[in-house]
C-alpha positions in Angstrom: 0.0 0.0 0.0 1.4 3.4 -0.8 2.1 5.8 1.3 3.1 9.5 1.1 4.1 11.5 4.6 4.7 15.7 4.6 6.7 17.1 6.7 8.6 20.2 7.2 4.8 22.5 7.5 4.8 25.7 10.3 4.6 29.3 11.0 6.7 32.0 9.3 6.6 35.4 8.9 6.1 37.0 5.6 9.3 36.5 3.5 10.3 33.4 5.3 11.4 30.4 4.0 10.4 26.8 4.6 11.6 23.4 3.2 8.5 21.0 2.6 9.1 17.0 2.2 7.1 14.1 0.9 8.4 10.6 2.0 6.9 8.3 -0.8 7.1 4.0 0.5 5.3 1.4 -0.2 4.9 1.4 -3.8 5.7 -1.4 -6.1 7.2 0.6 -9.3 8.6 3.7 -9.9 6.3 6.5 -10.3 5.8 8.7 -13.6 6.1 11.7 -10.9 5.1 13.4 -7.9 3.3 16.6 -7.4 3.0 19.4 -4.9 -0.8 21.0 -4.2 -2.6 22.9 -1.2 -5.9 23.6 -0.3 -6.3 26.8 1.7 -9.6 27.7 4.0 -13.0 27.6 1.8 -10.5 27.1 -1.3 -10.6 24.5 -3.7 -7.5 22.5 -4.0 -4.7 23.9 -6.3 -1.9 23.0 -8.5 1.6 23.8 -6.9 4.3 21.8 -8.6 5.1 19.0 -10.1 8.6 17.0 -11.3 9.1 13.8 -13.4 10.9 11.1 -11.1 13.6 9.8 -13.7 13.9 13.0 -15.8 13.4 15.5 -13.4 11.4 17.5 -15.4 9.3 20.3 -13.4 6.4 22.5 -13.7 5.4 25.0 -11.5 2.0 27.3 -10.8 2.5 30.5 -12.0 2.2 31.7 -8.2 5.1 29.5 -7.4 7.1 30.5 -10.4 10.4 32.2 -9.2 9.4 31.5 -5.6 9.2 28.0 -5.2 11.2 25.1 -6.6 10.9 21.7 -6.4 13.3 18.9 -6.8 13.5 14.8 -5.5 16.0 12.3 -4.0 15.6 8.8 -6.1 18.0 7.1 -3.2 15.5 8.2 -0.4 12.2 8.3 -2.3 11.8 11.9 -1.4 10.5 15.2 -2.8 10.8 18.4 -1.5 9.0 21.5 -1.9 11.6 24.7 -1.3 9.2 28.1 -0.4 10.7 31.0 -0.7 9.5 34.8 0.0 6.7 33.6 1.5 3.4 35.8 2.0 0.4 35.5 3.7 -1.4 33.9 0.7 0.8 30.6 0.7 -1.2 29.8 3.6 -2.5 26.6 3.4 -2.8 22.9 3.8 0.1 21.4 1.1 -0.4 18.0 0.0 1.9 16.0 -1.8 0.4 13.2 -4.6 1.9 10.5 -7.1 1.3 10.2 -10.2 1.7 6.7 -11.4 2.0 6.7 -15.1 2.5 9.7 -17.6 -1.1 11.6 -18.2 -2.6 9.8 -15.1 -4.5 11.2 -12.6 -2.5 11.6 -9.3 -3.9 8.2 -7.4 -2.2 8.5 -3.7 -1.9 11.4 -1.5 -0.7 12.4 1.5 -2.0 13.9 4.9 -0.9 17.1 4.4 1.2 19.5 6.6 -0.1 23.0 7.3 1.8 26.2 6.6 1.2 29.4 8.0 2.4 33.0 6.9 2.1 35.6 9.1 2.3 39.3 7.8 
C-alpha cells in the first residue's frame, strides 16, 4: 500500500522560508512523478508543482514560479517542496500526490502539513 508523509509545515513570517518534504514508501514501481498542491480555507485544492521522477522535469503554478522550486532524491524516495519569499497567501494545507503513469491522474496522497504565513 502506498504511502506518502509531509513534513517540514509551520509558522513563518512574511518573506520566510520553509523546506517541505514528501516521503513516498510502499509502492511497487517507480512513479511517472510526484506533485506538490494545497488547499487553503474555503478554497478549492490547487496545482503547486510538479517533477518527473527519472527526468526531473518540473512544472510550477504561476504563483510558485520564481518562488518555489521543487526537486526529489531517487536514493530516499523523497521530494521536496523549497518556499521561498513567502506571504500570507501561501497559507494553506500542502499536500503531496503520485502520479503513477504519464497523463494519469495523481492516485495516492498524502495527509498534508499545514503552513502558516504571518504578515
Amino acid at each position: 500500500q502506498v504511502q506518502l508523509v509531509e513534513s517540514g509545515g509551520g509558522l513563518v513570517q512574511a518573506g520566510g522560508s520553509l523546506r517541505l518534504s514528501c516521503v513516498l514508501s510502499g509502492g511497487t514501481f517507480t512513479p511517472y512523478g510526484m506533485g506538490w498542491f494545497r488547499q487553503a480555507p474555503g478554497k478549492e485544492r490547487e496545482f503547486v508543482s510538479s517533477i518527473t521522477w527519472n527526468l526531473g522535469r518540473t512544472l510550477y503554478a504561476d504563483s510558485a514560479k520564481g518562488r518555489f522550486s521543487i526537486s526529489r532524491d531517487r536514493t530516499n524516495d523523497t521530494v521536496y517542496l523549497q518556499m521561498n519569499s513567502l506571504q500570507p497567501e501561501d497559507t494553506a494545507i500542502y499536500y503531496c500526490a503520485r502520479q503513477p503513469f504519464v497523463g494519469a491522474p495523481y492516485d495516492s496522497w498524502g495527509q498534508g502539513t499545514q503552513v502558516t504565513v504571518s504578515s
